[in-house]
LUMKOLDO-585975 format. One record per residue (C-alpha): residue in three letters; chain; x, y, z. Coordinates in steps of 0.25 Angstrom, whole numbers, plus 2048, in hexadecimal, padded with zeros to 3 digits. Layout:
BEGIN
<"ala", "A", <X, Y, Z>>
...
***
This chain:
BEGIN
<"unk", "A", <73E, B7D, 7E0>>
<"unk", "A", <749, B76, 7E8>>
<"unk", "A", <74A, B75, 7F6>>
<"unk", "A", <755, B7E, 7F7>>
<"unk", "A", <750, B89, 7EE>>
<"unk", "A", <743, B89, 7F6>>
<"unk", "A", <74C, B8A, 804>>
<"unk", "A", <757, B96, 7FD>>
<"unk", "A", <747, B9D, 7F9>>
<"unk", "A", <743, B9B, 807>>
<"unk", "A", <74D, BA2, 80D>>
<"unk", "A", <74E, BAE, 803>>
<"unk", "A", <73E, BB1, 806>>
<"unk", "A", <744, BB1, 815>>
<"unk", "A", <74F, BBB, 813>>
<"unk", "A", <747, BC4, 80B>>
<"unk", "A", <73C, BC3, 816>>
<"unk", "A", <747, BC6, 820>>
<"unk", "A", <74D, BD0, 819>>
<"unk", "A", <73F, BD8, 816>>
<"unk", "A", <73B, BD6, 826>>
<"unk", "A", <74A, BDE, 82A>>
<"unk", "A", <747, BE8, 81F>>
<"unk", "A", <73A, BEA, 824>>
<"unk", "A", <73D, BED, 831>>
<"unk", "A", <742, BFB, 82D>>
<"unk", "A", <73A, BFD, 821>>
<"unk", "A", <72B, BFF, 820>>
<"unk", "A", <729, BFB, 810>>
<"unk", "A", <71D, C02, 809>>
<"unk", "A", <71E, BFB, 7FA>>
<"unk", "A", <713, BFE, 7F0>>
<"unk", "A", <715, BF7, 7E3>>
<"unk", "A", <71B, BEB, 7E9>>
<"unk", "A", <711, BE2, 7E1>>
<"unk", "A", <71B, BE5, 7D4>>
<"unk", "A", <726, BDF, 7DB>>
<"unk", "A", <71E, BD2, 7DD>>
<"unk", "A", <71A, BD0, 7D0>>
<"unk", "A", <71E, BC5, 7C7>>
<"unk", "A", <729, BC6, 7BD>>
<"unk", "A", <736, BD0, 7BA>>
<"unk", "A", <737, BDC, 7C0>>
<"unk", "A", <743, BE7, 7C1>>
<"unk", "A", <740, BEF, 7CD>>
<"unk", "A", <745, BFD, 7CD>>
<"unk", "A", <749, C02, 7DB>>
<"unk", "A", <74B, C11, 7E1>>
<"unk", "A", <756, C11, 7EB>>
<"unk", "A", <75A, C1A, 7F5>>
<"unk", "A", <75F, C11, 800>>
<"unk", "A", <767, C03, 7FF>>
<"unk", "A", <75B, BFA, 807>>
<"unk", "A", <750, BFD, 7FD>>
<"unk", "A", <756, BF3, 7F5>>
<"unk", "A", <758, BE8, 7FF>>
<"unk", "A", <748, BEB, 803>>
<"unk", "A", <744, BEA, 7F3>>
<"unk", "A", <74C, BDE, 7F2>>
<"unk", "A", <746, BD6, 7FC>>
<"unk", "A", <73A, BDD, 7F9>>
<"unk", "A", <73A, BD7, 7EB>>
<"unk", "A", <742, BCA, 7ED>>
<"unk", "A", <735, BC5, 7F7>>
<"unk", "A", <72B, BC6, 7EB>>
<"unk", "A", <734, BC5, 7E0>>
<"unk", "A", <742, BBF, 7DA>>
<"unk", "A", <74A, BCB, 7DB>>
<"unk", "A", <756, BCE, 7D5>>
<"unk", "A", <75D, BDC, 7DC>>
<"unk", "A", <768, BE5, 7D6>>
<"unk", "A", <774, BE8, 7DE>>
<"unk", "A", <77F, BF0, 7E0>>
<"unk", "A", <78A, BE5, 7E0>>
<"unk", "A", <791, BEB, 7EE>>
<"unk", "A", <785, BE6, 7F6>>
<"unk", "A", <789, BD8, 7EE>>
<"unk", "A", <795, BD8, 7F6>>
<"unk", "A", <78E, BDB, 804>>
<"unk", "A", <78F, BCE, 80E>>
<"unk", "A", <780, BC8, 80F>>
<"unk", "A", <77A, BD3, 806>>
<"unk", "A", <782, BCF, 7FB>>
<"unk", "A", <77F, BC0, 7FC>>
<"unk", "A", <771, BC3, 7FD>>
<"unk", "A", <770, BCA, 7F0>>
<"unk", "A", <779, BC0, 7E8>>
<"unk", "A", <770, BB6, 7EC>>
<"unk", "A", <763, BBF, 7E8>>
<"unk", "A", <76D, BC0, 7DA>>
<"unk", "A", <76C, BCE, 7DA>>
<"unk", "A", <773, BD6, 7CE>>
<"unk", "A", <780, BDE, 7D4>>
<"unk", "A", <782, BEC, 7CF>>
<"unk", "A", <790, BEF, 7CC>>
<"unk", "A", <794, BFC, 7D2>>
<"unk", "A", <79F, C03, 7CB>>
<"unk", "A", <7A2, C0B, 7DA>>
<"unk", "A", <7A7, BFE, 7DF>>
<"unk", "A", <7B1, BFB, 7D3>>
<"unk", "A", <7A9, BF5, 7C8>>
<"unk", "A", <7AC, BFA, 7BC>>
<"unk", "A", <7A5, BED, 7B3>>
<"unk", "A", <79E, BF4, 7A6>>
<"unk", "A", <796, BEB, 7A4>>
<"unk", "A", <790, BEC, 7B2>>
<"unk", "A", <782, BF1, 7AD>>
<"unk", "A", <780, BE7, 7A1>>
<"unk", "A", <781, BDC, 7AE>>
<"unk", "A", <778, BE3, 7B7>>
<"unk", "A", <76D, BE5, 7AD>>
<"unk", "A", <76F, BD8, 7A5>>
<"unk", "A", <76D, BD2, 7B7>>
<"unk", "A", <761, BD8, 7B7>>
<"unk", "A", <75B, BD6, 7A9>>
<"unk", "A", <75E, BC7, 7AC>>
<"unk", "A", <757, BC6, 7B9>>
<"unk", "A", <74A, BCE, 7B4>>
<"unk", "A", <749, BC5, 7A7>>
<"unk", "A", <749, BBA, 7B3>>
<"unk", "A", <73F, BBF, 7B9>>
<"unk", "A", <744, BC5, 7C5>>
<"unk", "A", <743, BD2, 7CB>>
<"unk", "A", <74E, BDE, 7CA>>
<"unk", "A", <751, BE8, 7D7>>
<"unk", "A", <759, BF3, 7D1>>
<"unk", "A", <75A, C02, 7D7>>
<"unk", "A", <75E, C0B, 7CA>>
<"unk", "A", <764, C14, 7D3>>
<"unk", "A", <76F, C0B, 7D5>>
<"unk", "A", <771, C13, 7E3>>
<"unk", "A", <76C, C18, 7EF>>
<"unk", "A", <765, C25, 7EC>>
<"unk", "A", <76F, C30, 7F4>>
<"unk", "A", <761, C39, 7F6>>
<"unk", "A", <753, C38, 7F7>>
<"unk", "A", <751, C37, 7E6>>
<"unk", "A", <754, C29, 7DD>>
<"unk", "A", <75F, C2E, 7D4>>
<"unk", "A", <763, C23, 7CA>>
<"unk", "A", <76B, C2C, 7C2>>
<"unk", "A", <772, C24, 7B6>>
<"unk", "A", <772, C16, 7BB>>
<"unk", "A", <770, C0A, 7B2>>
<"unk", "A", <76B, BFE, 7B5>>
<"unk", "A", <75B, C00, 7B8>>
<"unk", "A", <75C, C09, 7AA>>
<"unk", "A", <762, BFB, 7A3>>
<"unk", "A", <75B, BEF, 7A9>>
<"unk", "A", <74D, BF8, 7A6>>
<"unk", "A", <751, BFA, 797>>
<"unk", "A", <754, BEB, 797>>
<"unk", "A", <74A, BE4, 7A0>>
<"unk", "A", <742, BD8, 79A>>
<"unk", "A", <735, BD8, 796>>
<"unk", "A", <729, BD4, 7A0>>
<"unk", "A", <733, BDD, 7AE>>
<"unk", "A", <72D, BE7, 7B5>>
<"unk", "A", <733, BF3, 7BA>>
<"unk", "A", <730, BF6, 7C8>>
<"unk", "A", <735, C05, 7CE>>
<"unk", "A", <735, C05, 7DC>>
<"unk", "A", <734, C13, 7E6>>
<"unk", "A", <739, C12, 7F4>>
<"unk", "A", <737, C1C, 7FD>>
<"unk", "A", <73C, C1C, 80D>>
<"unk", "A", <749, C18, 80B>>
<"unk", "A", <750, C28, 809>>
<"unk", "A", <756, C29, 817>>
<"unk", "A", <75C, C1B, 81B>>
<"unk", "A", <767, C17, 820>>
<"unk", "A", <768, C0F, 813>>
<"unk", "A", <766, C1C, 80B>>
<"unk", "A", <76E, C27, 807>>
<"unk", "A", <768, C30, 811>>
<"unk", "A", <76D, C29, 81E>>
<"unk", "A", <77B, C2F, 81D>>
<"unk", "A", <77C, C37, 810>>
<"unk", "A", <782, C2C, 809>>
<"unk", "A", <782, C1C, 804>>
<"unk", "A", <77E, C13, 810>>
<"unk", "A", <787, C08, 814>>
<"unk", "A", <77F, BFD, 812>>
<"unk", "A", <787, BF1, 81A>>
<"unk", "A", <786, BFD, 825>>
<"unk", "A", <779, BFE, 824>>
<"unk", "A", <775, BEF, 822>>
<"unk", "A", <77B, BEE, 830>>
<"unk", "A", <776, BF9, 836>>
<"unk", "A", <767, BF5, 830>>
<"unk", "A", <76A, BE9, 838>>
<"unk", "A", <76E, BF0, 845>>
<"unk", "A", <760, BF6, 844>>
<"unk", "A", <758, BED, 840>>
<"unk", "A", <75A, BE4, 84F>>
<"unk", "A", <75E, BF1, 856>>
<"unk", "A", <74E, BF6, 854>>
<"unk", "A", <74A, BE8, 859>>
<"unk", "A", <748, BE3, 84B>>
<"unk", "A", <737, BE9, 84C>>
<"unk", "A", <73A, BF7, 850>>
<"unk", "A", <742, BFD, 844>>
<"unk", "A", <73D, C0B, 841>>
<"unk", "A", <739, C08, 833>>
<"unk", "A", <73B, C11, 827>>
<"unk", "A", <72F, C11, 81B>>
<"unk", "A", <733, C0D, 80C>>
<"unk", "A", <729, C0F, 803>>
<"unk", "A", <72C, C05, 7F6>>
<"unk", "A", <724, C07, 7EA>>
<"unk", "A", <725, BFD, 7DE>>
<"unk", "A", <71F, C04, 7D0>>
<"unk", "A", <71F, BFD, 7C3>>
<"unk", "A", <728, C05, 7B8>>
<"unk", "A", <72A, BFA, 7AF>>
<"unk", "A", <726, C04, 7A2>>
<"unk", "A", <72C, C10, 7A7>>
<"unk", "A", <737, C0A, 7A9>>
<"unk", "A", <73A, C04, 79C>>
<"unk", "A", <735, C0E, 794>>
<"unk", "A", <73F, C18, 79D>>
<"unk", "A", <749, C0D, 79A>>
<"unk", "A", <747, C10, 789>>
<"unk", "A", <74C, C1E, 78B>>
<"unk", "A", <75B, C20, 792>>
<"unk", "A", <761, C1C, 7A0>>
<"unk", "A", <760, C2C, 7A6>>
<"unk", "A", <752, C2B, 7A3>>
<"unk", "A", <74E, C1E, 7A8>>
<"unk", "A", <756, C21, 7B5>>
<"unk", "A", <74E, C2E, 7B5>>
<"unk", "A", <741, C28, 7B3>>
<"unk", "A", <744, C1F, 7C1>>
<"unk", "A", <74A, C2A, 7C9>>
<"unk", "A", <73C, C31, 7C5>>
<"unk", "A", <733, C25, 7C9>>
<"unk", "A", <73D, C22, 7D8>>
<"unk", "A", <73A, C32, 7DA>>
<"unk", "A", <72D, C32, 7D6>>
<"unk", "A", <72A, C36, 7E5>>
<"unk", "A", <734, C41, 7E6>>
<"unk", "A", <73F, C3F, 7EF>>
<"unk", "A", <740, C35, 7FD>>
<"unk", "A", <73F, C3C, 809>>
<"unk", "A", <74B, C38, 814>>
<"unk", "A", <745, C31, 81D>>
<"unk", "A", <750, C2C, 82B>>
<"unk", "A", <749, C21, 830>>
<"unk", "A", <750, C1D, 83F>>
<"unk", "A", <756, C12, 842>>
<"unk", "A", <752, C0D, 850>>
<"unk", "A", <744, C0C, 856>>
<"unk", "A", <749, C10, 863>>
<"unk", "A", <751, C1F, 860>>
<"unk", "A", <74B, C29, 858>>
<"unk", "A", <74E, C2D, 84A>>
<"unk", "A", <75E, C34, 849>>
<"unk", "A", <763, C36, 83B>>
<"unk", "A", <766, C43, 834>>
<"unk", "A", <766, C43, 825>>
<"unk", "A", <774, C45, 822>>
<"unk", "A", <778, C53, 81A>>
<"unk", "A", <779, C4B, 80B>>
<"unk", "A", <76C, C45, 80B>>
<"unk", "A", <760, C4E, 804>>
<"unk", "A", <755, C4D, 80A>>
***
């Protein structure tokens, strides 16, 4: 390995090691499973998403014990910073047709993205949703790409699910205001508390993270049709009912404020 490989390694593990201390200053993380994610070789790792920070914690999560590949919406590639963070991480954009793109073959790229990295060796992040959940349940509905990389995925890959639980009432969820979260607004404001609490003293807020293997299951769900496959992961993200809404404040110093808006279920 070259001098300058090992230097550009050096300072990823730094980042990443950065990036987990700010998140875990706010979120207390009880993994089970995590042993799956750590092992040798492909894995396509499945996750449940009700909030947008669940996947920058599972991606560093993952990318500290394993070359990790995430899926994106490609409007986060276009953020300043973020966006040259994951180009550099080569993450696969999604194509959103909200935002104009209207490419048919936008499916066929995404899949063939992932197929490639896992016959590589690398490990996927992909949530099937797509979305942020709007309510307490995992609705996947008739969303594609987990459905086509599963019935495609090489030989020797492991399918991991992952359950997360805590997140049903944060400011990066649905349930703050009733609708989608700002995330540049909330990045910054992230930052605002994270020194305003004197770095230590952030109220934390408890994510439970449960990796399960459901590499068969997966594929043999994958054999039948994409409603039922979807079906089949709705069923094993619900498995423990729906989440309750949990408001978590903000500042160690003032008492907790937040009224659940009028749109979120409970």
């Amino acid at each position: 390995m070259s001098k300058e490989r090992r230097r550009s390694d050096t300072v990823w593990k730094v980042l990443l090691g950065f990036f987990m201390f700010v998140l875990t200053r706010r979120y207390k993380l009880l993994i089970s499973g995590k042993e799956l994610l750590a092992a040798e070789g492909a894995k396509l790792v499945l996750l449940e998403h009700p909030s947008h920070i669940e996947p920058i914690i599972m991606g560093v999560m993952a990318a500290q014990v394993t070359d990790t590949v995430p899926v994106i919406s490609e409007q986060f590639m276009r953020l300043p910073f973020f966006g040259d963070v994951l180009r550099a991480w080569n993450a696969v954009p999604v194509s959103d047709l909200k935002l104009g793109n209207r490419d048919p073959e936008v499916l066929t790229k995404i899949t063939k993205g992932m197929t490639d990295a896992l016959a590589q060796g690398r490990t996927i992040l992909l949530a099937p949703s797509g979305n942020i959940t709007r309510g307490p349940l995992e609705r996947i509905g008739n969303k594609q790409s987990a459905y086509a990389v599963v019935s495609q995925v090489p030989d020797g890959v492991k399918v991991i699910g992952v359950r997360i639980d805590g997140l049903w009432g944060s400011m990066w969820s649905w349930a703050w205001e009733g609708k989608r979260p700002s995330f540049i607004y909330n990045m910054l404001k992230g930052g605002f508390y994270f020194f305003v609490n004197l770095i230590f003293f952030i109220p934390k807020r408890e994510v439970r993270i449960e990796f399960v293997d459901i590499t068969e299951e997966a594929k043999q769900q994958a054999t039948t049709d994409r409603w039922t496959f979807n079906k089949y992961l709705e069923e094993f993200y619900n498995a423990k009912g729906p989440e309750t809404l949990r408001y978590i404040r903000h500042f160690f110093f003032l008492p907790s404020w937040k009224k659940k808006p009028e749109s979120v279920k409970d």
